[in-house]
N, CA, C and O of each residue as an XYZ file, in Angstrom:
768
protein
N       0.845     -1.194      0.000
C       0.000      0.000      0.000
C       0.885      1.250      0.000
O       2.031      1.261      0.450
N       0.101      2.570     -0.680
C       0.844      3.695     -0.413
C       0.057      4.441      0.140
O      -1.154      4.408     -0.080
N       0.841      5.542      1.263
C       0.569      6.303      1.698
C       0.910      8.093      1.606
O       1.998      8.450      1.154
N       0.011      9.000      2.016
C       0.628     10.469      1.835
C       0.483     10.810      3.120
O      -0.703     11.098      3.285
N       1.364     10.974      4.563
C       0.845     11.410      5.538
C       1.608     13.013      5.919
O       2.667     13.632      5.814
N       0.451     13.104      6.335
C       0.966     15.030      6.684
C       0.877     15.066      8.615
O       0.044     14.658      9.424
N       2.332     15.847      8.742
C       3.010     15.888     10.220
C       1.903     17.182     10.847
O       1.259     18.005     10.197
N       1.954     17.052     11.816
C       2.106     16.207     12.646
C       1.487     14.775     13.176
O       0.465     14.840     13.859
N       1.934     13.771     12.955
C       1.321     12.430     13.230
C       0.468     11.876     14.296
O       0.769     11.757     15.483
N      -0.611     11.562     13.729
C      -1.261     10.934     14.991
C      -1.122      9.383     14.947
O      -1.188      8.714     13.916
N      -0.947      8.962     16.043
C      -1.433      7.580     16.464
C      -1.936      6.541     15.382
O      -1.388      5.609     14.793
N      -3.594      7.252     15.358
C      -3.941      6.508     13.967
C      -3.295      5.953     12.760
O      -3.409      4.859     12.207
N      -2.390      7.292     12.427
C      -1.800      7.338     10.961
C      -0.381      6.600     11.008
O       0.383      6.707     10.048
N       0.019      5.720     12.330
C       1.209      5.167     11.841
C       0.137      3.386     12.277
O       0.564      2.365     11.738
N      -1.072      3.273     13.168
C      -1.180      1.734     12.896
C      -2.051      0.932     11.971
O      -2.547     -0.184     12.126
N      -2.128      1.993     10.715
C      -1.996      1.558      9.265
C      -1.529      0.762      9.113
O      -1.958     -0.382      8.969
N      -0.195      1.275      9.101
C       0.871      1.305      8.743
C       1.378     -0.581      8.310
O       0.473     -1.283      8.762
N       2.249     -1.295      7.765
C       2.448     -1.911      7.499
C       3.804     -2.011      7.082
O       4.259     -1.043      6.472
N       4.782     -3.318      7.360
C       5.922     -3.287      7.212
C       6.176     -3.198      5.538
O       5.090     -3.106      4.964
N       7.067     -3.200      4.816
C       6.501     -3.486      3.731
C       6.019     -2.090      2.487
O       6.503     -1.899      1.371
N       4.979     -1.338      3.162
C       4.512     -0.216      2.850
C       5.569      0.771      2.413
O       6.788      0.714      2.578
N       4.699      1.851      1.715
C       5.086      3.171      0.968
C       4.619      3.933      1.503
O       3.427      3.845      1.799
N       5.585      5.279      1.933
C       5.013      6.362      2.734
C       5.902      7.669      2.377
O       7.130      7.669      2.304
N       4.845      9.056      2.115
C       5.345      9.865      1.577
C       5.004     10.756      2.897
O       4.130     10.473      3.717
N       5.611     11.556      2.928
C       5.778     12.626      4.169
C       5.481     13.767      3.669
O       6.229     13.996      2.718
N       4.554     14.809      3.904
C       4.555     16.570      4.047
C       4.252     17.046      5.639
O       3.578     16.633      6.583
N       4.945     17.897      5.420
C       4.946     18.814      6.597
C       6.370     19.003      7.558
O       7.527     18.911      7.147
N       5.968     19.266      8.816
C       7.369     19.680      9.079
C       8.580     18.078      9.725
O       7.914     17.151     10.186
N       9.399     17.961      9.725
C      10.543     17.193     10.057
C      11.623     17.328     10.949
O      12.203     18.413     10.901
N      11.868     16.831     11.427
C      13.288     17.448     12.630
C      14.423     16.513     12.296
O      14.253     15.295     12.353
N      15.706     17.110     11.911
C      16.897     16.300     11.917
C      17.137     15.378     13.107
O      16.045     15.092     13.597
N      18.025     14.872     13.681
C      18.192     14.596     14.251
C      19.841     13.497     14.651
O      19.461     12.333     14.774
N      20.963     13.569     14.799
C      21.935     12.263     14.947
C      22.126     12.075     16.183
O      21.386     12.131     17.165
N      23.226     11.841     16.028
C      23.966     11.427     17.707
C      23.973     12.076     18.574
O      23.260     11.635     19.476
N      24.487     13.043     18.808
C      24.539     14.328     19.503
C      23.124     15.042     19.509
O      23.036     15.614     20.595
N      22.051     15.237     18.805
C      21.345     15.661     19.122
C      19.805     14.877     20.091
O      18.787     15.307     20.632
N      20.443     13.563     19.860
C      19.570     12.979     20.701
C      20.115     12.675     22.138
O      19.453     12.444     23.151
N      21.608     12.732     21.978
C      22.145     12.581     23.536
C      21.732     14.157     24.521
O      21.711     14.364     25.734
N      21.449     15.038     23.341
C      21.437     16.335     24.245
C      19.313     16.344     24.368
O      18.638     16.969     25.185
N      18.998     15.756     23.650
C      17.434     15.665     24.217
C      17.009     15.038     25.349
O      16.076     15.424     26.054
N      17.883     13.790     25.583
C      17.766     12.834     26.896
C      18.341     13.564     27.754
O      17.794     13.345     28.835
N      19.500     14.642     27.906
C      20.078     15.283     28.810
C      18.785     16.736     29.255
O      18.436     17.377     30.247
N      18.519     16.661     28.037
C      17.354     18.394     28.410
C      16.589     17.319     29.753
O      16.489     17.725     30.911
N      16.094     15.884     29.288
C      14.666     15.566     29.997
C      15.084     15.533     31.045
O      14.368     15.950     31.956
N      16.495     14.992     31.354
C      17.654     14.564     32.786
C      17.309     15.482     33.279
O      16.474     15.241     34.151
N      17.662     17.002     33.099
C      17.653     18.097     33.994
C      16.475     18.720     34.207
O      16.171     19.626     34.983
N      15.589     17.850     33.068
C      13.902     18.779     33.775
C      14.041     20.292     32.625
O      13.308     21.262     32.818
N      14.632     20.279     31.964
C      14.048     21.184     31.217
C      13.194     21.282     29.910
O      12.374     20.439     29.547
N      13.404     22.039     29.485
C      12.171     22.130     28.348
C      12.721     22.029     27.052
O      13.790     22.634     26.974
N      12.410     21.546     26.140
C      13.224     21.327     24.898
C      12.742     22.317     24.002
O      11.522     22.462     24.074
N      13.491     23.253     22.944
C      12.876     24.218     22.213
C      11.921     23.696     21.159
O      11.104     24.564     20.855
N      11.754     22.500     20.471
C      10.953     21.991     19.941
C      10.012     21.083     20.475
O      10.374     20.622     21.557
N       8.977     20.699     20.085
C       7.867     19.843     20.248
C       8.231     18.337     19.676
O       8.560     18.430     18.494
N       8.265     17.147     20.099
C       8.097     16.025     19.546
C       7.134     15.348     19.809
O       7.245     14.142     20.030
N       5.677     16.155     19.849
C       4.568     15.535     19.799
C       4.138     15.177     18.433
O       4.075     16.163     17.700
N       3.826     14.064     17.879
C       3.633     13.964     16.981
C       4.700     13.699     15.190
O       4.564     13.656     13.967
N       5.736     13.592     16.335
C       7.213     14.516     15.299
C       7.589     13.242     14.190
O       7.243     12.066     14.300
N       8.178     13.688     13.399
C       9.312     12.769     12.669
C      10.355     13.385     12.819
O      10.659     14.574     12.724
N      11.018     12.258     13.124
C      12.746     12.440     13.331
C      13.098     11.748     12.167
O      12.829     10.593     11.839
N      14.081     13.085     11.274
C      15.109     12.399     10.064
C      16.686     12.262     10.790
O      17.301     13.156     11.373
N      17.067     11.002     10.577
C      18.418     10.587     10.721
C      19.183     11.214      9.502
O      19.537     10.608      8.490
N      19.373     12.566      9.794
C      20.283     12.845      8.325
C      21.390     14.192      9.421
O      21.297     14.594     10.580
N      22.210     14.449      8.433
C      23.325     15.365      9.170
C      23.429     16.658      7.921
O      24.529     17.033      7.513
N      22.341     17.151      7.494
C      22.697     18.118      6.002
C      23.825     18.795      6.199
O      24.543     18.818      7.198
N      23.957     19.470      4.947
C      24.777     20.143      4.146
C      23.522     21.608      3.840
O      22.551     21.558      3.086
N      23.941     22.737      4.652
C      23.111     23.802      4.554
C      24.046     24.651      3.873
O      25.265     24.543      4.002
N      23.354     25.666      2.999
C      24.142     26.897      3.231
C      23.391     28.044      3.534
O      22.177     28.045      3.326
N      23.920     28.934      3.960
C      23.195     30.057      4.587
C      22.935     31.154      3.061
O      23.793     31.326      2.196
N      21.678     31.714      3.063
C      21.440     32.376      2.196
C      21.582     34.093      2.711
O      22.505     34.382      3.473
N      20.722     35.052      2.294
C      19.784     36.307      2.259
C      18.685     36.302      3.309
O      18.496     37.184      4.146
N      17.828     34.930      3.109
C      16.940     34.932      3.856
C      16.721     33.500      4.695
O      15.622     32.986      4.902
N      18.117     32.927      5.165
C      17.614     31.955      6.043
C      18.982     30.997      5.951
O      20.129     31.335      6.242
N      18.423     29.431      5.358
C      19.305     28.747      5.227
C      18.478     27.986      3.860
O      17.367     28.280      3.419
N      19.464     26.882      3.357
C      18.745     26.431      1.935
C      19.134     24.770      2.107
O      20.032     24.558      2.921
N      18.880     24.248      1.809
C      19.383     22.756      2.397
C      20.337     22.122      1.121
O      19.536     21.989      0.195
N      21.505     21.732      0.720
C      22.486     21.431     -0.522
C      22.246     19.958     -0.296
O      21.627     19.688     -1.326
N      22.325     18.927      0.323
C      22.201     17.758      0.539
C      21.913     17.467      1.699
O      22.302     18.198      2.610
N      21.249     16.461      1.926
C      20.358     15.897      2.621
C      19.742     14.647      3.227
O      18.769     14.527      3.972
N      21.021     13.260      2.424
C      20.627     12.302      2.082
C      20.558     11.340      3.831
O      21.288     11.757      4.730
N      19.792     10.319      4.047
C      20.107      9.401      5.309
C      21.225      9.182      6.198
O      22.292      8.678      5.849
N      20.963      9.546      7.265
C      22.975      8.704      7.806
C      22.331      7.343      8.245
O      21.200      7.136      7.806
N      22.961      6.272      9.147
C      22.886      4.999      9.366
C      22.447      5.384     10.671
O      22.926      6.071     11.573
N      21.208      4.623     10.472
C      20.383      4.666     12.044
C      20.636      3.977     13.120
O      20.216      4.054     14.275
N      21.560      3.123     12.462
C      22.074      2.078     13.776
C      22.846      2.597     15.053
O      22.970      1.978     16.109
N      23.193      3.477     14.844
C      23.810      4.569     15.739
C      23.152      5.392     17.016
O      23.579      5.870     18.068
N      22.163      5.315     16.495
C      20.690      6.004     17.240
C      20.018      4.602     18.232
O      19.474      4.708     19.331
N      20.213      3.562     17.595
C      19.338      2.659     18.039
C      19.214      2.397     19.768
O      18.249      1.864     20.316
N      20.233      2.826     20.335
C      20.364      2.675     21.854
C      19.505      3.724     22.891
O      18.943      3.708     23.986
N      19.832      4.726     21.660
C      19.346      5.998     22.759
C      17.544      5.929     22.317
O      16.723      6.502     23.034
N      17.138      5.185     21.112
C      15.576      5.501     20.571
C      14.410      5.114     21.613
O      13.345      5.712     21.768
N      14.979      3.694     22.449
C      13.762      3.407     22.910
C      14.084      4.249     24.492
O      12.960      4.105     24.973
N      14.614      4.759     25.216
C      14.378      6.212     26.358
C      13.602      7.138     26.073
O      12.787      7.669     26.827
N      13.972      7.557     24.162
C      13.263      8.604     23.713
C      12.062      8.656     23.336
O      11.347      9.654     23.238
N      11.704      7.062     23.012
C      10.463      7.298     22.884
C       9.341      6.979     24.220
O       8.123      7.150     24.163
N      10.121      6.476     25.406
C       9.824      6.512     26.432
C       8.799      7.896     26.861
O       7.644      7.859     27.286
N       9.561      8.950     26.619
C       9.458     10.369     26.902
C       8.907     11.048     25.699
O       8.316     12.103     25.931
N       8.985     10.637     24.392
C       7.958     11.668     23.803
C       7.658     10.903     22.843
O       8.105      9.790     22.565
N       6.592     11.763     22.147
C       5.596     10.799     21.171
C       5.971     11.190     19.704
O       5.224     11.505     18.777
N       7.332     11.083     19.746
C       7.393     10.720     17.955
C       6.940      9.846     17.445
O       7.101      8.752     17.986
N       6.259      9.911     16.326
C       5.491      9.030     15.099
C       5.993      8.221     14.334
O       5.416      7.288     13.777
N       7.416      8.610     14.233
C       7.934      8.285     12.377
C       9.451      8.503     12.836
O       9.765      9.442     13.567
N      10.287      7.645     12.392
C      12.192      8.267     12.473
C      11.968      7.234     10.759
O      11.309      6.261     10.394
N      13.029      8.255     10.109
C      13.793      8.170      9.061
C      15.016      7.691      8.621
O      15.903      8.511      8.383
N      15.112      7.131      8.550
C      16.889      6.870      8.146
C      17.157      5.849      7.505
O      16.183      5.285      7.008
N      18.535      5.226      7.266
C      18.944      4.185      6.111
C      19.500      3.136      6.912
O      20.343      3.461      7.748
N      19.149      1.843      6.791
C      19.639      0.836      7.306
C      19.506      0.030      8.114
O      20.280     -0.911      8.290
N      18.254      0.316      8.902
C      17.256     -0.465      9.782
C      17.944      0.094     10.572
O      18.830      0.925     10.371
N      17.286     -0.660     12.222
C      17.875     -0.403     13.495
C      17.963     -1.543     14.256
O      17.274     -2.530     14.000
N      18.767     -1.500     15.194
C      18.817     -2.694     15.772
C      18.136     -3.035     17.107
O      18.098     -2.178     17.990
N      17.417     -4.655     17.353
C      16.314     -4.217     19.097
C      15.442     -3.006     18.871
O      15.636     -2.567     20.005
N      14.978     -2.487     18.560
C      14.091     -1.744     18.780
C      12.890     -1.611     18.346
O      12.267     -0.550     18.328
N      12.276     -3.267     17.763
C      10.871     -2.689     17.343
C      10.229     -2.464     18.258
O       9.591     -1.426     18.431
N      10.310     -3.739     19.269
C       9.971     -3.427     20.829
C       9.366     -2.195     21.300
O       8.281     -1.914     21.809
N      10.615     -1.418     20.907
C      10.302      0.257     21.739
C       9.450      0.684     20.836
O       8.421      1.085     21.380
N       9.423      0.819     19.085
C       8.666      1.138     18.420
C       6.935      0.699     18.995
O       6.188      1.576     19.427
N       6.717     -0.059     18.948
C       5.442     -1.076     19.029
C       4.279     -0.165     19.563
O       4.600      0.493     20.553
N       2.916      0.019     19.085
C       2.435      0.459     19.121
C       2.158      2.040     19.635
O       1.233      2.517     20.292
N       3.589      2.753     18.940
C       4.043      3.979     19.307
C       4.692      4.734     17.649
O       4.111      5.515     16.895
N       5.524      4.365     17.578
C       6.164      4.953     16.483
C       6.786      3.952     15.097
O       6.949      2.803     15.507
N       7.125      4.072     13.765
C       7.530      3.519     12.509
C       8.755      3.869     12.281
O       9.123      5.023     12.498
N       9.584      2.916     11.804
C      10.537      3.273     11.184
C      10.792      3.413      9.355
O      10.766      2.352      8.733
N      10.982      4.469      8.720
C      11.363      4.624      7.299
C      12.402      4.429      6.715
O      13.219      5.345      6.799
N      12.676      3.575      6.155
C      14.238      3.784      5.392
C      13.958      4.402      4.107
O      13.264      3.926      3.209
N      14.430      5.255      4.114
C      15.486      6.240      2.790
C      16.279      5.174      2.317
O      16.610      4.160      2.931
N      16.600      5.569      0.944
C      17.558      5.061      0.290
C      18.637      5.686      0.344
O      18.387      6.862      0.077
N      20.153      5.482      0.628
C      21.198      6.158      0.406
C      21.321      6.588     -0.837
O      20.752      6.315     -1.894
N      22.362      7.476     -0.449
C      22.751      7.761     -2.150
C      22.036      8.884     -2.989
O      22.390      9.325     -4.082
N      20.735      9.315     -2.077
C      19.658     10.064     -2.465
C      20.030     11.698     -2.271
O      19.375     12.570     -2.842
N      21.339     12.033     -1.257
C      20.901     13.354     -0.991
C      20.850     14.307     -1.353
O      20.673     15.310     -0.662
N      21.033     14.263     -2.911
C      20.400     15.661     -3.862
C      18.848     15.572     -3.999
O      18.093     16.537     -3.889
N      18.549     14.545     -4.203
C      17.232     14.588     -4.452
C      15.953     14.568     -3.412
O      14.767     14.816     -3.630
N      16.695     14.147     -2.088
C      16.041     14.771     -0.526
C      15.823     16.477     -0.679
O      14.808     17.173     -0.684
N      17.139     16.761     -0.790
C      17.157     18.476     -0.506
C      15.918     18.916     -1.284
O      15.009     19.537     -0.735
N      15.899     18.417     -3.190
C      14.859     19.013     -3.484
C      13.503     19.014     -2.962
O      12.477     19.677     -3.110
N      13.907     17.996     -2.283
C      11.832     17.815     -1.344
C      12.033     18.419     -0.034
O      11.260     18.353      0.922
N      13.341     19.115     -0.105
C      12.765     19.946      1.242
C      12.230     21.593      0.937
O      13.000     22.460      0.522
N      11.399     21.727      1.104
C      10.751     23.376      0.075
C      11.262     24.230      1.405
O      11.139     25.375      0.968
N      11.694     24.354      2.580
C      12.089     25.255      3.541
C      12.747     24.553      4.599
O      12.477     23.408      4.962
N      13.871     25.517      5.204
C      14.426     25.315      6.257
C      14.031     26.255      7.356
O      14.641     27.321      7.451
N      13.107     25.974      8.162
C      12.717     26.752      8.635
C      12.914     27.293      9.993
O      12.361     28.271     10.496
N      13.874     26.424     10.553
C      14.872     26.927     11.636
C      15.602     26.190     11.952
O      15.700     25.094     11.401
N      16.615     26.715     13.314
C      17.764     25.118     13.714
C      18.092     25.774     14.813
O      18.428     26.935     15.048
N      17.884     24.529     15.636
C      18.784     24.258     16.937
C      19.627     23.863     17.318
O      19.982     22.919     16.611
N      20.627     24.116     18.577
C      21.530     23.598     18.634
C      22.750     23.896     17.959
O      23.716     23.284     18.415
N      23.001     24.716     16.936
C      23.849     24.727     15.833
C      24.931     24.427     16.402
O      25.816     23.703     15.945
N      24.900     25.152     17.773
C      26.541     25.235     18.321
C      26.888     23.694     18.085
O      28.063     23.560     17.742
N      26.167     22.475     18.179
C      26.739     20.950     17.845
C      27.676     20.654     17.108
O      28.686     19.954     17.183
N      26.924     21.648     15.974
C      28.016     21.672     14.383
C      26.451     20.967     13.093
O      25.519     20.166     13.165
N      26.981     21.816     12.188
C      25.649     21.771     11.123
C      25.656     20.437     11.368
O      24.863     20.269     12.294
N      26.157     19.323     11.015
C      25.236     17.903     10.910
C      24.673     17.629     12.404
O      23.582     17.069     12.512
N      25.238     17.928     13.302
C      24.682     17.439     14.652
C      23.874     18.284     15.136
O      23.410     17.951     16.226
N      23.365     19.730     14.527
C      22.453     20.320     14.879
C      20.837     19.831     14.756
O      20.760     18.937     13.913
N      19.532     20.156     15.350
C      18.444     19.426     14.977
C      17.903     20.895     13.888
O      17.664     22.060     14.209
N      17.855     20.150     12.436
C      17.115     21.379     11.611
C      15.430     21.023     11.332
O      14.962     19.951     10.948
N      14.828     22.069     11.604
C      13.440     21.812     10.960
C      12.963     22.050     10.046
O      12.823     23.272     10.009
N      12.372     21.340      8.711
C      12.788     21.408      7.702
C      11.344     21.367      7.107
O      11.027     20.295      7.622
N      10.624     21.608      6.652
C       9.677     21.604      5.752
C       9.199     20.829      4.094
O       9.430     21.553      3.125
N       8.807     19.960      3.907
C       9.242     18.457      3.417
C       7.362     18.836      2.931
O       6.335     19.243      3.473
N       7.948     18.267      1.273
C       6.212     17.788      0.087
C       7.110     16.676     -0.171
O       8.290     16.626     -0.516
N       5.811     15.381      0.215
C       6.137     14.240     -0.364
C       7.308     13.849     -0.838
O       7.788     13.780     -1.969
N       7.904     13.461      0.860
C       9.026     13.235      0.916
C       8.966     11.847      1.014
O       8.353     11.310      1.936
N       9.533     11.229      0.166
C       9.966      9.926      0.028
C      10.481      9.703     -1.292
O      11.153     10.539     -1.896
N      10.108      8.367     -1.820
C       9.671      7.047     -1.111
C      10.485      6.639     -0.218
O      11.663      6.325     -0.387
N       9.579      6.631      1.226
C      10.016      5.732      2.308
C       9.106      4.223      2.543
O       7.965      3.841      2.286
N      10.000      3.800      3.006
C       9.854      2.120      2.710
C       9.390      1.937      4.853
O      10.150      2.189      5.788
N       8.097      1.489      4.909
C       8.023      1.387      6.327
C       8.828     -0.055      6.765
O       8.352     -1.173      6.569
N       9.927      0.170      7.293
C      11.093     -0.963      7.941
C      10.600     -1.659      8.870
O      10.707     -2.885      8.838
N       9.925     -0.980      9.937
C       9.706     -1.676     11.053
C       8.024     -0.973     11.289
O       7.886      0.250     11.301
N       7.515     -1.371     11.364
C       6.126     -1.309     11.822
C       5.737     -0.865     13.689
O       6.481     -0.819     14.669
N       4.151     -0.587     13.521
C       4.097     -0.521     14.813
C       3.875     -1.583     15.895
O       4.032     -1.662     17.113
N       3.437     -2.366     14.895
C       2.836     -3.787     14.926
C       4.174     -5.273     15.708
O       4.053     -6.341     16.308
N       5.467     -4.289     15.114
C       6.811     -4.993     16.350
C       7.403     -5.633     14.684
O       8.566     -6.033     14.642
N       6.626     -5.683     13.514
C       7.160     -6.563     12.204
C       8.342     -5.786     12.294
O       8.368     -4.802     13.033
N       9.518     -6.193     11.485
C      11.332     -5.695     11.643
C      11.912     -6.844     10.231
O      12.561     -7.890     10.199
N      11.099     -5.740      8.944
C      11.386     -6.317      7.854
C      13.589     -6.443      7.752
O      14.165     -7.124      6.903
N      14.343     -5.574      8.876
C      15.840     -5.850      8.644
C      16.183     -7.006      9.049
O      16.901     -7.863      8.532
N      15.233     -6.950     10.674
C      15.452     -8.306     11.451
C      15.428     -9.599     10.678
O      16.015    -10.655     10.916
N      14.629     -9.278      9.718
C      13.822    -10.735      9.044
C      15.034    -10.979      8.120
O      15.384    -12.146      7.944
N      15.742     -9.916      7.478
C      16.763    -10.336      6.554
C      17.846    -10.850      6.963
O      18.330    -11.886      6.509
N      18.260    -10.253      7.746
C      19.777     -9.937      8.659
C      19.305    -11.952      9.324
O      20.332    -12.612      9.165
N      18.504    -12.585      9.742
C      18.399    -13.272     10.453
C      18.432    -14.598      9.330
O      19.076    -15.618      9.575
N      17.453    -14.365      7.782
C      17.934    -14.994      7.053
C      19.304    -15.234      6.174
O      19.496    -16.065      5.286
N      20.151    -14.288      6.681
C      21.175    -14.149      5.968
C      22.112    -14.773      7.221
O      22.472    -15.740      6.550
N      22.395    -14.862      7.756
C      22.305    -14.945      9.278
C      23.019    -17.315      8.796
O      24.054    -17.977      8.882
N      21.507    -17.526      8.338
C      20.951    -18.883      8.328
C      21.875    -19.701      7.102
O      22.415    -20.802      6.992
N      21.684    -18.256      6.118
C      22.384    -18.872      4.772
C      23.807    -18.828      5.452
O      24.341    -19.936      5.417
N      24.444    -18.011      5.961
C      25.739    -17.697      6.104
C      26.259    -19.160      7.039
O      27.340    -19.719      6.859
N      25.319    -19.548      7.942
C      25.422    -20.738      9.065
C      25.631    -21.996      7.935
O      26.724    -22.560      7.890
N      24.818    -22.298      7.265
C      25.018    -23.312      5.624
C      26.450    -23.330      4.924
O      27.080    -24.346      4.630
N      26.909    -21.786      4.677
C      28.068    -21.723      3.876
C      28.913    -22.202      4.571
O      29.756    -22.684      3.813
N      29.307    -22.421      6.024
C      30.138    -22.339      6.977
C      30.417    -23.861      7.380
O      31.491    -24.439      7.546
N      28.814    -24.423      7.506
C      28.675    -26.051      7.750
C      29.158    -26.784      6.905
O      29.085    -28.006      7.033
């Protein structure tokens, strides 16, 4: 099945959802890598308030390439980083807030669990990030910068952004798990 869902996400609109599935994104997006999720679990540590909302949010696993214009910033590339990186800190975070949707390339590891009747995972295709930027129509602010542009969180403004491929479902399905585990089986064969 395909889908067109517009952010901010409700509940409903990710237990559609299906592993397997096509899903196009409008509306707004939040970057997100390493550093910017270690400094979100640190905001919640100290009890403070985070300058953005992740009610409802998608988190893109990407680190752009901005440049600063006249009137703002413009996004030059844009493409997935490897989500596996994220995978430790995702299920605390989603403990604490209600993101919908994370983005990125390469599955994740353990975590449909935390996903499960909460949030989806999308894989992007690598290799894409000229043709991300063009689906981002605005950059419409950024936090954090002091991180450094890729580790900053940018909010980005996104028409039918995809094709994203739903990886992991809400449902706990973990179309990587399923590969990685058959490959896993073949590799146990080659070996025997």
């Amino acid at each position: 099945m395909e889908y067109h869902l517009k952010t901010p996400l409700k509940k409903e609109d990710i237990e559609k959802l299906n592993a397997g599935d096509v899903v196009y994104i409008s509306g707004d997006v939040l970057t997100a890598r390493d550093e910017a999720h270690a400094r979100i679990l640190e905001t919640e540590e100290k009890e403070e308030v985070l300058p953005f909302s992740l009610k409802g949010a998608v988190i893109y696993h990407c680190g752009p390439l901005m440049q600063q214009t006249d009137h703002g910033w413009k996004a030059v590339s844009a493409g997935p980083t490897t989500s596996g990186r994220m995978s430790k800190m995702t299920p605390p975070l989603l403990k604490i807030h209600e993101v919908r949707a994370i983005i990125g390339k390469g599955g994740m590891k353990d975590v449909a669990s935390a996903l499960k009747d909460r949030c989806v995972y999308l894989a992007y295709t690598g290799g894409c990030a000229a043709l991300a930027a063009e689906l981002i129509k605005e950059v419409k602010t950024v936090y954090w910068l002091e991180l450094g542009m890729p580790e900053a969180v940018w909010m980005l403004r996104v028409e039918e952004f995809g094709p994203l491929i739903v990886g992991i479902d809400a449902k706990g399905k973990d179309i990587f798990a399923e590969v990685r585990e058959k490959a896993e089986k073949v590799f146990e064969k080659l070996k025997g």
